[in-house]
C-alpha positions in Angstrom: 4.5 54.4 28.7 7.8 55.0 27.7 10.7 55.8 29.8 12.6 59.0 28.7 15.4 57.2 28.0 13.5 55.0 25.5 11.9 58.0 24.2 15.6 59.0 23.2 17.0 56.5 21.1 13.7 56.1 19.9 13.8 59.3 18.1 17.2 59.5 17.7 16.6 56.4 15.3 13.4 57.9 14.1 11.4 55.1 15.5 7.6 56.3 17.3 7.8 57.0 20.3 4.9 58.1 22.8 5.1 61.4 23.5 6.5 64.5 22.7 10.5 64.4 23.6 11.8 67.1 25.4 14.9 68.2 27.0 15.9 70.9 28.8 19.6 70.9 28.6 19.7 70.4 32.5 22.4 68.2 33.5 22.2 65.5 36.5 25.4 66.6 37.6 27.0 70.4 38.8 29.1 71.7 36.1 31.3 74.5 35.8 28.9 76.8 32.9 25.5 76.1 34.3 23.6 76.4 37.8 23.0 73.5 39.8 19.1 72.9 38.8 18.9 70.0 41.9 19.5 72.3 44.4 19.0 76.1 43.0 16.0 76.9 44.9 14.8 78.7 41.1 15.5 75.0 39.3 14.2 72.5 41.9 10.7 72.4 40.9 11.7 72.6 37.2 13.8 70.0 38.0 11.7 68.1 39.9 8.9 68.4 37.2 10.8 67.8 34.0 12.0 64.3 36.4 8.7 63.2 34.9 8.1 64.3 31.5 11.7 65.0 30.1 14.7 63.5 28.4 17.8 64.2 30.7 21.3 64.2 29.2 23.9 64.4 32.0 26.5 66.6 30.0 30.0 65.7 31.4 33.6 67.2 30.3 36.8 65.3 30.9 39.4 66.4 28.8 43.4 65.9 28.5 45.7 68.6 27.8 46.2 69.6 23.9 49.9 70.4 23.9 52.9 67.7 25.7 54.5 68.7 28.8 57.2 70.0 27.3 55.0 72.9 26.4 54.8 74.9 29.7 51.8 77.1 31.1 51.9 79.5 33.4 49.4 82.0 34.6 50.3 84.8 36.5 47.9 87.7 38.5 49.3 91.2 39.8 48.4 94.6 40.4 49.4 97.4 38.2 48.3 100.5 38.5 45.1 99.9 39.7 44.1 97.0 37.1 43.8 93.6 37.9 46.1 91.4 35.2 46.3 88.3 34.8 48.5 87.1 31.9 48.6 83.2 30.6 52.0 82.3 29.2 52.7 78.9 26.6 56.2 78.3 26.2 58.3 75.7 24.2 61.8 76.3 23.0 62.1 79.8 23.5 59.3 80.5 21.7 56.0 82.6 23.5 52.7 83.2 23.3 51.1 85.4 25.8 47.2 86.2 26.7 46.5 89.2 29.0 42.9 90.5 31.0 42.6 93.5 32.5 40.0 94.9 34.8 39.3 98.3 36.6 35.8 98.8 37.8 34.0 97.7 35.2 36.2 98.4 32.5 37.9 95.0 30.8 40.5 95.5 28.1 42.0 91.9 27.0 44.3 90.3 24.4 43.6 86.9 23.5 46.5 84.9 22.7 46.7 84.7 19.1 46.2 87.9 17.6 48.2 87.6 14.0 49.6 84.8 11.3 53.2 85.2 13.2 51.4 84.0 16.5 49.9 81.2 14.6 53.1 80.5 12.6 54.2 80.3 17.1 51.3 77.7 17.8 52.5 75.5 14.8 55.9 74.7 16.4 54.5 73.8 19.9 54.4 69.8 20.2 50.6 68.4 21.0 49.8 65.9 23.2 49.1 62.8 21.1 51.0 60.3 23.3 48.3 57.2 23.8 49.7 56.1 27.3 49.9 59.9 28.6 46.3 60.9 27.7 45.3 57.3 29.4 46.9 58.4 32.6 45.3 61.4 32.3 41.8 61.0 31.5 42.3 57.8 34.2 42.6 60.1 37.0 38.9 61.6 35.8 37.9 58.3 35.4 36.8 57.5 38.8 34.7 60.4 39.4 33.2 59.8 36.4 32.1 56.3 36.8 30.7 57.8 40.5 28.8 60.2 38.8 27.7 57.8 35.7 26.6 55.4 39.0 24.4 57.7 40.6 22.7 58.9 37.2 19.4 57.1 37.0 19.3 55.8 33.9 15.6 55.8 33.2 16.0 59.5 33.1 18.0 59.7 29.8 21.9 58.6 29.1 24.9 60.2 30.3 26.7 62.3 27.6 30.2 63.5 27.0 31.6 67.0 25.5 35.0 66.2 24.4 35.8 69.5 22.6 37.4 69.3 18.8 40.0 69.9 16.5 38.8 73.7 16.2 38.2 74.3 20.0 41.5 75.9 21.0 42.0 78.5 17.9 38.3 80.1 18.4 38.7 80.1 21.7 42.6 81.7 22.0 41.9 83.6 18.9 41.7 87.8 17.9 38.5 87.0 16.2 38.9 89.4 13.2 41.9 87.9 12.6 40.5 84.3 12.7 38.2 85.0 9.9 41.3 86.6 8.0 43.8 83.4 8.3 40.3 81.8 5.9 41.3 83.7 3.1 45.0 84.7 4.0 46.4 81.2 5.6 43.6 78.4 5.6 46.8 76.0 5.0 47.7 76.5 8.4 44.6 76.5 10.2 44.4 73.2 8.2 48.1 72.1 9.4 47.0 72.7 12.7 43.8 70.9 12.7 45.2 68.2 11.4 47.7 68.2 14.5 45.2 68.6 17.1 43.4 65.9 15.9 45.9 63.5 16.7 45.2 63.8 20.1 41.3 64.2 19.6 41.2 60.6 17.9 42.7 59.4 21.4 41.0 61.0 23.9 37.6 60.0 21.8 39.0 56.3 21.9 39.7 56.2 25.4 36.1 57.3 25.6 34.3 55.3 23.5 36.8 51.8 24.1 35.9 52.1 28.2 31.7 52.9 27.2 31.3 56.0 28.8 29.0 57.4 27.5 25.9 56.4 25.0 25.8 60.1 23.4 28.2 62.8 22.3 27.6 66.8 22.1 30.0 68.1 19.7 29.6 71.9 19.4 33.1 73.1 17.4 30.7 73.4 14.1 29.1 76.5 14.9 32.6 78.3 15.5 33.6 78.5 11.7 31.1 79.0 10.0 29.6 81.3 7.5 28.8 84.3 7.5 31.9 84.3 9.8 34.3 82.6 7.4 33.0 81.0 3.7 31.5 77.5 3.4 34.3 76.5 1.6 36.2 77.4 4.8 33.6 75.5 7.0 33.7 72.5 4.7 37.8 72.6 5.6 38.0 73.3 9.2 35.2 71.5 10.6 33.5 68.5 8.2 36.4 65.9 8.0 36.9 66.1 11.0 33.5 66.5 12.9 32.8 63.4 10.0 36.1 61.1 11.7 35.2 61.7 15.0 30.6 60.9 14.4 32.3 58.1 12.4 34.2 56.6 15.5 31.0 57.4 17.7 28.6 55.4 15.4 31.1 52.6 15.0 30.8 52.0 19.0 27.1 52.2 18.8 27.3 55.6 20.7 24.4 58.6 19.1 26.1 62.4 18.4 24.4 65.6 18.9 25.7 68.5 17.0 25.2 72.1 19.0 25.0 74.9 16.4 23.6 78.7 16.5 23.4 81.1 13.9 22.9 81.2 10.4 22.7 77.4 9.4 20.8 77.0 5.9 23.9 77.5 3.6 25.1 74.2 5.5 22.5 72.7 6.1 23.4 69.6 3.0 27.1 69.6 5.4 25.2 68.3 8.5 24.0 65.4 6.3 27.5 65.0 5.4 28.9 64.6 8.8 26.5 62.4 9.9 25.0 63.2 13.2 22.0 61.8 14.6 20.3 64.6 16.1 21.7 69.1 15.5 20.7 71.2 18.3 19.4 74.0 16.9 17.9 75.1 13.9 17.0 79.3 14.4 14.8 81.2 12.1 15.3 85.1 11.8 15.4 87.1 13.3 18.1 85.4 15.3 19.6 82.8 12.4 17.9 82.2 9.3 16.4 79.1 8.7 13.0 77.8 9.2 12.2 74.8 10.6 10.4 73.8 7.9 13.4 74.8 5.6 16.0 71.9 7.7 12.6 69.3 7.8 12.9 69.9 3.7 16.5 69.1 3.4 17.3 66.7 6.1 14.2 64.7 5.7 14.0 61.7 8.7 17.6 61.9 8.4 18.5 64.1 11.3 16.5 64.8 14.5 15.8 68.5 14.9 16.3 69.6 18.6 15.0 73.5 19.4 14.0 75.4 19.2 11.8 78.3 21.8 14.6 81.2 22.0 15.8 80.9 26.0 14.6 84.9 25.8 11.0 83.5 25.1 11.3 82.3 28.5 11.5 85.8 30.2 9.1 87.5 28.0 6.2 85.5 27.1 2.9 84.3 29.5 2.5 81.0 30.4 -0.3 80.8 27.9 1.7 82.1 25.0 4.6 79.9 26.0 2.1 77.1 25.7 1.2 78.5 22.3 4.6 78.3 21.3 5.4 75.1 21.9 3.0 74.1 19.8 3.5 76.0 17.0 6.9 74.4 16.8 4.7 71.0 17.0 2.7 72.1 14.2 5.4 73.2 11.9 7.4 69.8 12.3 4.2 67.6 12.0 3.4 69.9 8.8 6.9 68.2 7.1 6.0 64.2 7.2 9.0 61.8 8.1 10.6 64.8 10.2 11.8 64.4 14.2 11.8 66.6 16.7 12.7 66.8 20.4 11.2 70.3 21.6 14.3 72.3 23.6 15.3 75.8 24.6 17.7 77.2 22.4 20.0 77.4 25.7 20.5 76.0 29.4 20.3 76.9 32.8 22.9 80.0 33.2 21.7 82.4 35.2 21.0 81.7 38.8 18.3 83.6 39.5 15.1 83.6 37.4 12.3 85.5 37.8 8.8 83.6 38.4 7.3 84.4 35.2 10.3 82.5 33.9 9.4 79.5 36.2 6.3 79.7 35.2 7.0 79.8 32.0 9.4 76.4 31.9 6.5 74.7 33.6 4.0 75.6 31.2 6.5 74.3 28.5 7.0 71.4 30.1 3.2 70.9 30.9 2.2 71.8 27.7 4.6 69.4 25.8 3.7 66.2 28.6 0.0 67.1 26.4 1.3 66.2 23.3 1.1 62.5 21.8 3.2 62.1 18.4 
């Protein structure tokens, strides 16, 4: 029988394997955006049971800053009439850009930091942080936790796996979002000359990665935040393929494997994944929630790209056990149904909340019992 681990590059290089893959999206490790599954008394015997018939990627985040020091930060927190505010400041040369939360009760009003071209036109003059020896010293001070926590991974359960961020990242994430999708058809040039900036520092902190063998798979997730209907696929094919292509480029050349995250609406794109080249795109959602088959991605990326998904997470809540098992495989059936195509069964999302109800435990059982049935 195969290990889980063996099970994953097996299917990751569309080689048999003997079971069904599966994988959870549980990491070894605590992190910061999902619940401790060793020790949530909901997770444990999840955990425990998915310890014996699951793939386990242990998900890990160092990072370096993106702009130099000579770009400050500073976040301040007061009281003003009855809010709570907390306001995040960068600064360089004179030059501002403020974010701002609010929060009475349960009323939150907030301004992101870039809310118009003149803010962007801000961002563009602030120095990034592409010095090789700084980012060394910084992600070397991570380093030693890292390799603890790369230590204690047993290794038979799957392969650790870094989330580095990219190029895109920082805009989505600091950005007015209706204004984001207007810099596509008002500004793209600068997105663009900003991209191209950040990525300077994305090549390093990838090298310094991949040079020290960190890790033997990638999660890149900055595709699904421009895409269409959001922003055009002309747009998409500018502000996220070359550069998503470089960086699953420098992956491959280290012998390392790439998972792409994406949700939403993927089948105008789905000829762009084959493009930038990763091994494996978690997920592929039909409608009502994106609109693409499965079948549909099997046709296009043949034994080209592994399909991870795809039961919605809310499946999870609402179904019984025994349509849960029915579920898993119908998405079986429908990959078996398009020869040459690979699959490892997931939810379409990890462990956030930190209570679950026991119909939902039940449920990730039966998932997980039902797929262990499964022979490929």
């Amino acid at each position: 029988m195969m290990t889980a681990r063996e099970r994953l590059f097996a299917v990751l290089q569309g080689k048999p394997v003997d079971m069904l893959p599966v994988w959870l999206l549980f990491p070894y490790h605590r992190t910061s955006y999902y619940v401790d599954v060793r020790t949530n008394p909901c997770y444990v015997p999840i955990f425990e049971k998915s310890k014996q018939c699951a793939i386990m990627l242990n998900r890990r985040n160092p990072h370096s800053p993106l702009f130099s020091p000579e770009v400050t930060s500073e976040t301040v927190e007061t009281e003003e009439d009855g809010w709570r505010v907390r306001r995040w400041t960068l600064s360089y040369c004179g030059r501002t850009l403020t974010s701002e939360s609010r929060r009475k009760g349960d009323r939150h009003i907030s301004k992101p930091l870039l809310t118009s071209e003149e803010d962007l036109d801000v961002l563009l003059t602030f120095p990034i942080n592409d010095d090789r020896g700084l980012i060394t010293e910084q992600l070397r001070e991570q380093g030693t936790r890292y390799e603890q926590e790369k230590s204690e991974f047993p290794l038979d359960y799957g392969a650790m796996m870094l989330d580095l961020g990219e190029p895109i990242g920082f805009l989505y994430g600091n950005s007015d979002l209706q204004e984001f999708a207007m810099w596509s058809l008002a500004c793209s040039d600068k997105v663009v000359q900003f991209l191209d900036k950040a990525m300077e520092h994305y090549r390093l902190v990838y090298q310094h990665c991949l040079e020290r063998n960190w890790a033997d798979v990638y999660f890149m997730v900055g595709s699904e935040l421009a895409s269409p209907p959001m922003v055009s696929r002309d747009t998409f094919q500018k502000w996220i393929v070359p550069y998503a292509r470089e960086l699953i480029d420098m992956i491959h050349a280290h012998g390392c494997y790439v998972i792409q995250h994406y949700h939403g609406q993927i089948k105008l794109i789905l000829e762009d994944f084959l493009y930038m080249g990763a091994d494996a795109v978690h997920t592929v959602e039909a409608p009502p929630t994106g609109n693409c088959t499965l079948s549909e991605a099997c046709a296009v990326w043949k034994d080209r790209i592994t399909i991870i998904g795809n039961i919605q997470y809310d499946l999870f809540r609402s179904l019984t056990p025994d349509q849960m098992r029915q579920e898993v495989r119908n998405v079986v059936a429908e990959i078996q149904a398009n020869p040459r195509s690979r699959l490892i069964l997931s939810p379409t999302a990890g462990p956030y909340e930190e209570e679950i109800s026991p119909r939902m435990i039940e449920n990730y059982l039966a998932f997980l019992d039902e797929a262990s049935k499964i022979r490929m």
